[in-house]
C-alpha positions as CSV (number, residue, x, y, z in Angstrom):
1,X,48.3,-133.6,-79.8
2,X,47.0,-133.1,-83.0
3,X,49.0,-133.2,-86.6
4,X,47.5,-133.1,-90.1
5,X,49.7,-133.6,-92.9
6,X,49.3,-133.9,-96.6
7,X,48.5,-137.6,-96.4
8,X,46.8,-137.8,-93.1
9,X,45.0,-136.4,-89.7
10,X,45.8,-137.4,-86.6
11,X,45.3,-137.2,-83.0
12,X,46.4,-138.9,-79.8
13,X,44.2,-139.5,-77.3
14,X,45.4,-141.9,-73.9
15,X,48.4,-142.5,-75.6
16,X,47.0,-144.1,-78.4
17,X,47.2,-142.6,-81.8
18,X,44.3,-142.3,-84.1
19,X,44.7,-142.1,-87.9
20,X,42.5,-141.0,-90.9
21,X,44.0,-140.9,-93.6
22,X,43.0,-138.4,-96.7
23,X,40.2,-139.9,-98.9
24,X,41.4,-141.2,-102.9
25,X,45.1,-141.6,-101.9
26,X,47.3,-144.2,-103.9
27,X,50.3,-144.4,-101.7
28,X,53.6,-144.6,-102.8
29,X,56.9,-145.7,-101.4
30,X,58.1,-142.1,-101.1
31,X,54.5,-141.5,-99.6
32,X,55.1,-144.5,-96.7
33,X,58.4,-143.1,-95.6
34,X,56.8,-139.5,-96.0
35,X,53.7,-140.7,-93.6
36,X,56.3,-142.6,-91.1
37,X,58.8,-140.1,-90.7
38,X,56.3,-137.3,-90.0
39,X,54.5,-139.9,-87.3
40,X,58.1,-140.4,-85.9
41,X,59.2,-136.6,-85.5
42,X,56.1,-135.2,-84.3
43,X,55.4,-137.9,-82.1
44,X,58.7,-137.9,-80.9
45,X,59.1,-141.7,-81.0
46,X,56.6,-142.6,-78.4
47,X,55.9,-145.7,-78.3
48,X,52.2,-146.5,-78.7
49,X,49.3,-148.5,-80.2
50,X,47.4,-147.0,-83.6
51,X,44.0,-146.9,-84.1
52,X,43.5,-146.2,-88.4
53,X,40.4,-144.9,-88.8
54,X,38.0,-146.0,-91.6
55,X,41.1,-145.5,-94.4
56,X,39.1,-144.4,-97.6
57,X,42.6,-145.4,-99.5
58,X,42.4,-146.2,-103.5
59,X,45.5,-148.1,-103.4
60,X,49.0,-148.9,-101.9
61,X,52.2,-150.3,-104.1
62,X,53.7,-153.4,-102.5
63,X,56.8,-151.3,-102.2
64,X,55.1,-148.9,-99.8
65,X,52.8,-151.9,-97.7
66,X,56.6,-153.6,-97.5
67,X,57.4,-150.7,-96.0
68,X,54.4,-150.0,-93.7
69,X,54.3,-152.9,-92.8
70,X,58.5,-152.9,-91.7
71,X,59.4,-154.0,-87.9
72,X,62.0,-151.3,-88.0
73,X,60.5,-148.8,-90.6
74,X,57.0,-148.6,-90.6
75,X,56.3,-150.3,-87.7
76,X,59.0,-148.6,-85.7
77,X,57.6,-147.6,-82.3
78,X,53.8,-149.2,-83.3
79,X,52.8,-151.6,-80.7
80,X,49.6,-153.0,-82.1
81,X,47.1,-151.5,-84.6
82,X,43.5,-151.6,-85.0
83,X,41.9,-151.2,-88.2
84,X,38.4,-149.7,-88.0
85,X,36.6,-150.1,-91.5
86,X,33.2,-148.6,-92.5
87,X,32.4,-150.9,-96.0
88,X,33.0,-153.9,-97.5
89,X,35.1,-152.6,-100.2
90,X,37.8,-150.9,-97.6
91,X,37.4,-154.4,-96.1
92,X,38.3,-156.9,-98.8
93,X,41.2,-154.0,-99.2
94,X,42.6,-154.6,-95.8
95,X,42.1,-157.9,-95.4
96,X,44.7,-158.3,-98.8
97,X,46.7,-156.2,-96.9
98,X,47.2,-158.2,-93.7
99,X,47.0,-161.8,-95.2
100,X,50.0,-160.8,-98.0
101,X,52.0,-158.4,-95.2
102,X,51.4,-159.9,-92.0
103,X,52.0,-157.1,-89.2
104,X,54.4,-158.4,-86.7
105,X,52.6,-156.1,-84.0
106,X,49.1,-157.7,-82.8
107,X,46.3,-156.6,-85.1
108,X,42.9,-156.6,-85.8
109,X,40.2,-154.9,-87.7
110,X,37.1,-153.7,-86.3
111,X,33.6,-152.0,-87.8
112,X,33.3,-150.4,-84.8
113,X,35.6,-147.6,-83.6
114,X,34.9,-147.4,-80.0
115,X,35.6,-151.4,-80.0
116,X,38.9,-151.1,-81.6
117,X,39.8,-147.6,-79.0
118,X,39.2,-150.4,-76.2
119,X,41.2,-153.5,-77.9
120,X,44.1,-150.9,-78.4
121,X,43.9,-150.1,-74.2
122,X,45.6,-153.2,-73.4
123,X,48.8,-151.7,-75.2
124,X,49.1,-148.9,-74.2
């Protein structure tokens, strides 16, 4: 299954869906229930790890990493998410991330992608 949407491309692949997300984006609130509810529909609320590849994001509102970052919103359906990061910037970004807005789904991030594919297995 394959879906590309204005904010993102996706793919699943052994039940585990991989994410990269569209380079320069500043997401919004509206963008974070836009980006979920797509991932809902068109996955048809499987329930499965995410794997977000390498996200070349300029910034997120706390609004919208509240959201994301949501049992029952963002996180709806996510069982444990690896984030696979390719510099140091899009690293000191997501380590913000996780230490202010603490998934409640096991998570790590990873500079390799193959690594985090294999992490992810144990979820699925």
């Amino acid at each position: 299954m394959y879906l590309e949407t204005k904010h993102f491309v996706s793919e699943l692949r052994e039940n585990i869906i991989l994410v990269q997300f569209k380079p320069n984006l500043h997401l919004t609130y509206e963008d974070a229930e836009q980006i979920v509810n797509e991932r809902l529909l068109y996955y048809q609320n499987l329930e499965v790890p995410v794997l977000i590849k390498n996200a070349k994001i300029k910034g997120i509102d706390k609004a919208a990493r509240e959201y994301l970052f949501d049992k029952e919103k963002g996180l709806k359906n996510i069982k444990a998410v690896a984030l696979v990061h390719a510099n140091a910037i899009n690293k000191m970004l997501a380590t913000f991330i996780f230490h202010h807005h603490t998934p409640s789904v096991p998570h790590r991030m990873f500079t390799d992608e193959q690594k985090a594919f294999l992490w992810l297995k144990q979820y699925v």
